[in-house]
VOTOR-962228 format. One record per residue (C-alpha): x, y, z; residue in three letters. Coordinates in steps of 0.2 Angstrom, whole numbers, padded with zeros to 4 digits, always signed. Layout:
N
XYZALA;...
END
This chain:
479
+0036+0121-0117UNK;+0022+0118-0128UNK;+0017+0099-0137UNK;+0023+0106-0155UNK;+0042+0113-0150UNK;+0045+0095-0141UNK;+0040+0084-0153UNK;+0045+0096-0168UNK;+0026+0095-0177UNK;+0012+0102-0179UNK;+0001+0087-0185UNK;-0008+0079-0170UNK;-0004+0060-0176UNK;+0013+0063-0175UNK;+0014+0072-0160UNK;+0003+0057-0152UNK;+0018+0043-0161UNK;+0031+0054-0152UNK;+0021+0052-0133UNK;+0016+0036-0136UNK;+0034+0030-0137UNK;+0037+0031-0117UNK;+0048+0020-0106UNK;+0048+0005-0107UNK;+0032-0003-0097UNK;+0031-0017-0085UNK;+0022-0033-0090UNK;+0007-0029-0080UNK;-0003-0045-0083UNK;+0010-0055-0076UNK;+0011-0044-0061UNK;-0008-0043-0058UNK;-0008-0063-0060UNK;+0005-0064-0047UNK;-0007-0053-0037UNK;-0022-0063-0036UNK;-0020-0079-0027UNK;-0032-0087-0041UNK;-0021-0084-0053UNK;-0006-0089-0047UNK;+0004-0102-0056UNK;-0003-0120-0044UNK;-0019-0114-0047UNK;-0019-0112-0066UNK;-0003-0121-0075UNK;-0010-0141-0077UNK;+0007-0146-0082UNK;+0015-0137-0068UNK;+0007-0147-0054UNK;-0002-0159-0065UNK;-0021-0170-0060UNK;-0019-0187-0054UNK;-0023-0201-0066UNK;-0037-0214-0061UNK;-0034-0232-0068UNK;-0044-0247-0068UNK;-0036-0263-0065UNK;-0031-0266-0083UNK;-0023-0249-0084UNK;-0034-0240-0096UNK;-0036-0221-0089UNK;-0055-0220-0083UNK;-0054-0203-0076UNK;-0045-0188-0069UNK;-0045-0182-0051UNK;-0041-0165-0045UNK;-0028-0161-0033UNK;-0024-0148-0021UNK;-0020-0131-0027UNK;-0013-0118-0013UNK;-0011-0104-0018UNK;-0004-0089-0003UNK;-0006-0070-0003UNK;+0012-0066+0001UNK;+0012-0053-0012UNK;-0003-0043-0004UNK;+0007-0045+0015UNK;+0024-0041+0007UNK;+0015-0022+0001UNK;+0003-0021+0014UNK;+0017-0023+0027UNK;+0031-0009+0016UNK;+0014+0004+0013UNK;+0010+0002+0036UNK;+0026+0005+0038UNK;+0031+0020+0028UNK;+0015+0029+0028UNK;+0006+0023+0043UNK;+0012+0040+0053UNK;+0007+0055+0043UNK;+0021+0062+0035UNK;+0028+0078+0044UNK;+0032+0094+0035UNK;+0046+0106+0041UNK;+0046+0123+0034UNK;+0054+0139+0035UNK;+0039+0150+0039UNK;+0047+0155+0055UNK;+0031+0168+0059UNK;+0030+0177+0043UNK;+0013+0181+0039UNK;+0012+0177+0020UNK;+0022+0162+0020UNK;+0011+0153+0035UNK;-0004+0161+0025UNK;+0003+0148+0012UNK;+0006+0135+0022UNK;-0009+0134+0032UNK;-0020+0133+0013UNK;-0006+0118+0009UNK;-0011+0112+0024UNK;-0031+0113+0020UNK;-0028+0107+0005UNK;-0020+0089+0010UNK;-0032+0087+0023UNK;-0048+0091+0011UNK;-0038+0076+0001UNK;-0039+0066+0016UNK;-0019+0064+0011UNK;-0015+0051+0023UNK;-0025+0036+0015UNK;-0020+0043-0002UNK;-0001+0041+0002UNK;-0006+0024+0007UNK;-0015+0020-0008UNK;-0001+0029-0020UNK;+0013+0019-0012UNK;+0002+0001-0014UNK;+0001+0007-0033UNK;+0018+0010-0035UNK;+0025-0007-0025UNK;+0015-0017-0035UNK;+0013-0009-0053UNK;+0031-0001-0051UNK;+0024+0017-0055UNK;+0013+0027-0054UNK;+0007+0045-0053UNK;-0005+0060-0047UNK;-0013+0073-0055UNK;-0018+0090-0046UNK;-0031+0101-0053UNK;-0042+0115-0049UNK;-0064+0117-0049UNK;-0072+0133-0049UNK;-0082+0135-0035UNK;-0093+0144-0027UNK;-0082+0158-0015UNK;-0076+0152+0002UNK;-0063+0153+0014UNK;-0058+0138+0019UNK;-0040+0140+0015UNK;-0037+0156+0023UNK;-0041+0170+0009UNK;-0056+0171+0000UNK;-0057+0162-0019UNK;-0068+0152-0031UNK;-0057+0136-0032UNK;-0054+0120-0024UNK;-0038+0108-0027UNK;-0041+0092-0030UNK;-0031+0077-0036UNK;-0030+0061-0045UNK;-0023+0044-0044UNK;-0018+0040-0060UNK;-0011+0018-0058UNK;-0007+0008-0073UNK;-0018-0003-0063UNK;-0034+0004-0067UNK;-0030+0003-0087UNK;-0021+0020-0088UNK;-0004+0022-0098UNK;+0009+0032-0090UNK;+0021+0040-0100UNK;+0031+0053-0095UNK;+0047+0060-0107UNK;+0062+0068-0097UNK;+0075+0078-0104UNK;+0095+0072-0105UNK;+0096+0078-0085UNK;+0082+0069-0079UNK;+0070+0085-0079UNK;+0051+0082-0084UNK;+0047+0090-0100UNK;+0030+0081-0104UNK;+0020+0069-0096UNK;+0006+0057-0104UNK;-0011+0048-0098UNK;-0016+0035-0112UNK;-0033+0026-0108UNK;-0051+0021-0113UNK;-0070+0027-0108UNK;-0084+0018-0113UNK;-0098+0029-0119UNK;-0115+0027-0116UNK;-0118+0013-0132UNK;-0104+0003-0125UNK;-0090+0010-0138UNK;-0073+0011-0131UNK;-0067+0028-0133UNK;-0044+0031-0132UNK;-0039+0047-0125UNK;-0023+0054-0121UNK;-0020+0069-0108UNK;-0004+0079-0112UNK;+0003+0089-0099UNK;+0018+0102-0103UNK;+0021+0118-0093UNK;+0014+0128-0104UNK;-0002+0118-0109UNK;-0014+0104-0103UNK;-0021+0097-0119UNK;-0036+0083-0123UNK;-0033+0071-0138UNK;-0046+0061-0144UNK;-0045+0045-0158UNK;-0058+0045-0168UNK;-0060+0035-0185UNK;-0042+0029-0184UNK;-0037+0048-0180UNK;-0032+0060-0168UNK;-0041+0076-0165UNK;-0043+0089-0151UNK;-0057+0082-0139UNK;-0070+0097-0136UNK;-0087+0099-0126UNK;-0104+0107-0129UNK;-0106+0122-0115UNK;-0120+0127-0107UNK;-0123+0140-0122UNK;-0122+0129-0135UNK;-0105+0135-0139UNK;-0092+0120-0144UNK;-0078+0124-0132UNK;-0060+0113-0133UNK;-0055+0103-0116UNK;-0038+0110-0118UNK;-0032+0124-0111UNK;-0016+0135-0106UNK;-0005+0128-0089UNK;-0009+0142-0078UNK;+0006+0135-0067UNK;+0019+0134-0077UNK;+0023+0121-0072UNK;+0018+0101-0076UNK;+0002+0097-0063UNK;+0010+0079-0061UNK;+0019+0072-0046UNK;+0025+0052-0054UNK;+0035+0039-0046UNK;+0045+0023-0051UNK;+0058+0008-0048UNK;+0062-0005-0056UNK;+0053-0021-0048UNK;+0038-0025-0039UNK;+0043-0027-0022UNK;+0040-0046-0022UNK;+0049-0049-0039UNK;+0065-0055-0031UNK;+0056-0069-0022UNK;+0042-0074-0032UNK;+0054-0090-0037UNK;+0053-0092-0019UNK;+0033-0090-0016UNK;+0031-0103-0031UNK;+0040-0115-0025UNK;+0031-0113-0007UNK;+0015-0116-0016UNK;+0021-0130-0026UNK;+0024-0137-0007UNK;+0010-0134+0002UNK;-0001-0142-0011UNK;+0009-0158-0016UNK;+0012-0161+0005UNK;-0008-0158+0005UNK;-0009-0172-0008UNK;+0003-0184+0004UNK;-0011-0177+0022UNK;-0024-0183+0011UNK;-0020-0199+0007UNK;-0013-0205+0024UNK;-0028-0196+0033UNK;-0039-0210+0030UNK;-0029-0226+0043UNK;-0026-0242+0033UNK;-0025-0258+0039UNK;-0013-0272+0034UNK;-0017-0289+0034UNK;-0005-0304+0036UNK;-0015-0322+0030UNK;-0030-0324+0020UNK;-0044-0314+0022UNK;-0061-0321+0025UNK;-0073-0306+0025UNK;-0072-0288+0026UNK;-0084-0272+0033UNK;-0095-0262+0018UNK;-0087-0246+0021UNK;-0095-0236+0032UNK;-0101-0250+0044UNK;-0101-0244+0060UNK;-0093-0258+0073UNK;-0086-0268+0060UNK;-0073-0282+0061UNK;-0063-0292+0050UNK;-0063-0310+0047UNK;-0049-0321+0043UNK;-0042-0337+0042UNK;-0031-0347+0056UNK;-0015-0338+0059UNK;-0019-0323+0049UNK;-0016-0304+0056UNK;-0022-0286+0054UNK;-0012-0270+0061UNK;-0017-0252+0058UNK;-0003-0243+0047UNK;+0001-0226+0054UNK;+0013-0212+0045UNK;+0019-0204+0058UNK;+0032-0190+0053UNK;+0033-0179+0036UNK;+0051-0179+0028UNK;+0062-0169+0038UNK;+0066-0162+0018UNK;+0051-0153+0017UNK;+0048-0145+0035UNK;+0069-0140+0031UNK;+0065-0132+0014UNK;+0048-0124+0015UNK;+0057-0115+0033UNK;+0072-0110+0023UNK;+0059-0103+0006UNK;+0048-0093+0020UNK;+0065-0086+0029UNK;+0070-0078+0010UNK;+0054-0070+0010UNK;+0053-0062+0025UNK;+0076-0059+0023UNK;+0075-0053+0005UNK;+0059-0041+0006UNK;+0065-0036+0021UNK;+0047-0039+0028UNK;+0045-0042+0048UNK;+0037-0059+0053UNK;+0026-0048+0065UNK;+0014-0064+0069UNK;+0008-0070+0085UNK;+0019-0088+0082UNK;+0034-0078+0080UNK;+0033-0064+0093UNK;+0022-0076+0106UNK;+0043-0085+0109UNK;+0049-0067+0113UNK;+0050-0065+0133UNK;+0052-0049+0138UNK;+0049-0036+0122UNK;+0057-0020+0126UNK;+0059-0005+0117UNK;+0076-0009+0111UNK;+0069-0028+0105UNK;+0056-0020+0095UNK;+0068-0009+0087UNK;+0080-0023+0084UNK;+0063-0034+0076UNK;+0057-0018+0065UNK;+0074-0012+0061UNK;+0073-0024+0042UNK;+0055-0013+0038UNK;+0064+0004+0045UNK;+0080+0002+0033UNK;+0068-0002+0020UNK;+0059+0014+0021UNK;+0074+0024+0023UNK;+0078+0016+0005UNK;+0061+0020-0002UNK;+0065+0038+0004UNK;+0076+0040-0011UNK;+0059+0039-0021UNK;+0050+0047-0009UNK;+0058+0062-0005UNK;+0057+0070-0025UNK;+0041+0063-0026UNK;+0035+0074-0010UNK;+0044+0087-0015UNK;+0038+0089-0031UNK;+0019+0087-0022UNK;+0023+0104-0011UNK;+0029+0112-0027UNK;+0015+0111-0037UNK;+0003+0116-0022UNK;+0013+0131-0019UNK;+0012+0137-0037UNK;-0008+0135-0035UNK;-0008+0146-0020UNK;+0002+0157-0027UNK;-0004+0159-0047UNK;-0022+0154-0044UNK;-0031+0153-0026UNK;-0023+0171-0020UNK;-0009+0180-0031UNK;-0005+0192-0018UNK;+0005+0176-0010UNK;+0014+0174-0025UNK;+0030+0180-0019UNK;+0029+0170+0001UNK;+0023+0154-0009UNK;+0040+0155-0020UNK;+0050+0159-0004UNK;+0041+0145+0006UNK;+0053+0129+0009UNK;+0043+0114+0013UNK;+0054+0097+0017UNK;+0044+0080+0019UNK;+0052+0068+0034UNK;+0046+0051+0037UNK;+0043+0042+0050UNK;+0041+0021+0051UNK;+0026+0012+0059UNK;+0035+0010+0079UNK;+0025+0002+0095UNK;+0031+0015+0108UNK;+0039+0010+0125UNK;+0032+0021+0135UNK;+0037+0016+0150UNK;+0054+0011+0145UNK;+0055+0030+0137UNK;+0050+0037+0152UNK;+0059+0027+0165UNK;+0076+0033+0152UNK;+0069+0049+0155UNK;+0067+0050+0174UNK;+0084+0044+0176UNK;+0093+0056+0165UNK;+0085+0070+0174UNK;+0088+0063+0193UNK;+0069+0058+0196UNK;+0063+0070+0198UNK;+0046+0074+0189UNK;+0044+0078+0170UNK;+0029+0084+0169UNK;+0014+0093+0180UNK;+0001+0083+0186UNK;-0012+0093+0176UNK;-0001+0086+0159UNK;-0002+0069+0166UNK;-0020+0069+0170UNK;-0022+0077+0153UNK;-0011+0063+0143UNK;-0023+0049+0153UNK;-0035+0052+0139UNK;-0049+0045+0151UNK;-0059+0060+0149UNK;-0067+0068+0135UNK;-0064+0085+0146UNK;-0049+0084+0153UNK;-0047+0104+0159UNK;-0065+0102+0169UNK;-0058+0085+0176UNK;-0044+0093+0183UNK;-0052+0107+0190UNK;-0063+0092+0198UNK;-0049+0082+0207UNK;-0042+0098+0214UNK;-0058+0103+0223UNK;-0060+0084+0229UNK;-0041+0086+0236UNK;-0047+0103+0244UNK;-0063+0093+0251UNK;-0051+0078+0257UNK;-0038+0089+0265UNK;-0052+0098+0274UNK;-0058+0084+0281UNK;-0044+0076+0287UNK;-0038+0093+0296UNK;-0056+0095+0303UNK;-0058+0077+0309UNK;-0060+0072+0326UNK;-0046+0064+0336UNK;-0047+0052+0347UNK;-0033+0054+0361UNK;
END
């Protein structure tokens, strides 16, 4: 489909009204306020948690003086925690290859291809995008290279891919048909040139072109570039693939959104209980009579002088209401409950007397139901991801694999962030199978990972067993 037949016109500033619709957008200033702890609500709203008032003795306001502001990064440790444990394992692949020579051809350059991408952080970076801006999306293109054969085959190109955030400034706005299929996909943002002048682009992507818009004077017009001939050339071009280059992603909510009622109130807490710290830090001492004299403050051995019969004592606030220790427990439970976010900290775990395999599964099993939930997102966006590398291997990197790339079934599985018991694993094991050994000594060895050369090493015990059982068959005995 090309730009003109879905937005029915063939002027430019029409077709750039019609993109520029979109979904509706997240407010993303409130959601990056909400990210940095400087800008969270205690730390900037005067009339939410408001200065003290300094008075003299008349009453008459002399000055102001600031109060503790606590602000806590529970949004960072809400993602951080759900992108570890969803994409700390690398996502596994299964596939119907089954030994046929041109679909493995296939998969060993979708293979290369992820790896050269170093996929395994970019997944963790694409999730944290999306858990916190609520979408976001990746573009995969090609570069014209020099000829190698690192995929496999012999070509000119190289795959390469984009994150593409709202985050960063970037508009995303993709437009899907009445069944939910992607019919075109937008990128609206800004470059500043060289002079400093802010320059709006939009990058349309259809499957049948990639096209370049630029606004200039209050106008849209195709963006074009100067070759190395001279010759003025367009940046758009035709959609090789034939399909759209974009993998994007969404829901509905940031994942802290249902709790950040929660995380202000928590805030609002810890700075008004700091307030109450500060002022009974300091011991204050109540006197009982008249008092004579007292110590500059600061005097080092001072005493107090009173009249007959008068008394001093020290005033000591021993205990914090019971209120606040009750409520600011319950606020960090509905964090940690809601977000389904472990408390994997040293306080927490420290209590825990004997972590076994099954109490660790028991602790993760909140993250691991979460992920299977994000799984509903993540298994289309994947799939879409293999898609488009298999059209590129089989329309551009090496067309004689056209056929095994369309016939190539590739299926993402995902597996949460678990601390294996081993021993508990292998005790299971040892029983189901009578004790007797699972694997060779040589595995075993190997598995130790205590050598950098674990085949040499094993050839080196055996000849110190030969050596030992010579010796002790050779020995003399003493009768």
């Amino acid at each position: 489909m090309k730009i003109s037949e879905l937005t029915q016109t063939e002027v430019i500033d029409e077709q750039v009204n019609f993109l520029l619709k979109g979904t509706e957008k997240p407010d993303l200033e409130r959601l990056k306020n909400q990210w940095d702890v400087s800008k969270h609500r205690v730390m900037q709203d005067s009339e939410y948690l408001k200065d003290k008032e300094i008075k003299d003795a008349d009453g008459n306001l002399v000055g102001m003086k600031k109060v503790n502001r606590i602000a806590a990064p529970f949004q960072k440790m809400i993602v951080n925690t759900s992108v570890a444990f969803a994409f700390a394992n690398e996502v596994e692949i299964a596939d119907n290859a089954d030994g046929d020579s041109g679909r493995e051809a296939v998969l060993t350059a979708i293979y290369r291809i992820l790896y050269d991408n170093k996929d395994s952080s970019f997944n963790r970076k694409m999730a944290r995008e999306l858990y916190r801006s609520t979408e976001v999306a990746e573009y995969w293109y090609y570069e014209k290279t020099e000829p190698h054969d690192d995929y496999g085959f012999t070509c000119s190109f190289r795959i390469k891919v984009k994150l593409i955030t709202p985050w960063n400034g970037d508009k995303l706005l993709p437009h899907f048909d009445s069944y939910d299929n992607m019919k075109a996909f937008a990128r609206n943002y800004s470059v500043t040139d060289s002079e400093g002048n802010k320059i709006e682009y939009l990058d349309v992507f259809t499957s049948d072109e990639i096209r370049r818009l630029k606004k200039s004077d209050n106008a849209w017009t195709e963006d074009y570039y100067t070759d190395s001939n001279g010759n003025v050339v367009s940046v758009s071009q035709g959609n090789i693939l034939g399909k759209i280059p974009i993998v994007y992603g969404s829901q509905d909510t940031a994942e802290w959104q249902d709790v950040q009622t929660d995380i202000d109130r928590l805030e609002l807490l810890f700075s008004r209980h700091a307030e109450i710290n500060d002022y009974h830090a300091a011991p204050k001492t109540f006197v009982e009579g008249e008092l004579i004299s007292a110590p500059q403050a600061g005097e080092a051995n001072s005493i107090l002088v009173g009249t007959q019969g008068s008394k001093a004592s020290i005033l000591s606030w021993n205990d914090s209401p019971e209120s606040i220790r009750l409520e600011i427990e319950t606020r960090l439970e509905n964090i940690y409950k809601f977000t389904r976010t472990p408390d994997v900290s040293f306080k927490s775990v420290k209590a825990i007397n004997q972590i076994s395999g099954v109490m660790l599964k028991m602790l993760f099993m909140d993250a691991h139901l979460k992920v299977m939930e994000k799984e509903e997102i993540w298994d289309e966006y994947f799939t879409r991801r293999f898609n488009i590398l298999k059209a590129y291997v089989g329309k551009l990197l090496n067309p004689s694999l056209a056929q095994a790339a369309s016939q190539l079934e590739l299926t993402p599985s995902f597996k949460p962030y678990m601390i294996d018991d081993t021993k508990e694993w292998i005790n299971t094991l040892l029983s189901a199978n009578g004790n007797k050994p699972l694997i060779s000594q040589q595995k075993a060895a190997e598995l130790a990972g205590l050598t950098a050369n674990p085949d040499s090493d094993w050839l080196l015990i055996k000849s110190e067993e030969s050596e030992q059982n010579y010796s002790e068959v050779f020995q003399p005995t003493n009768l």
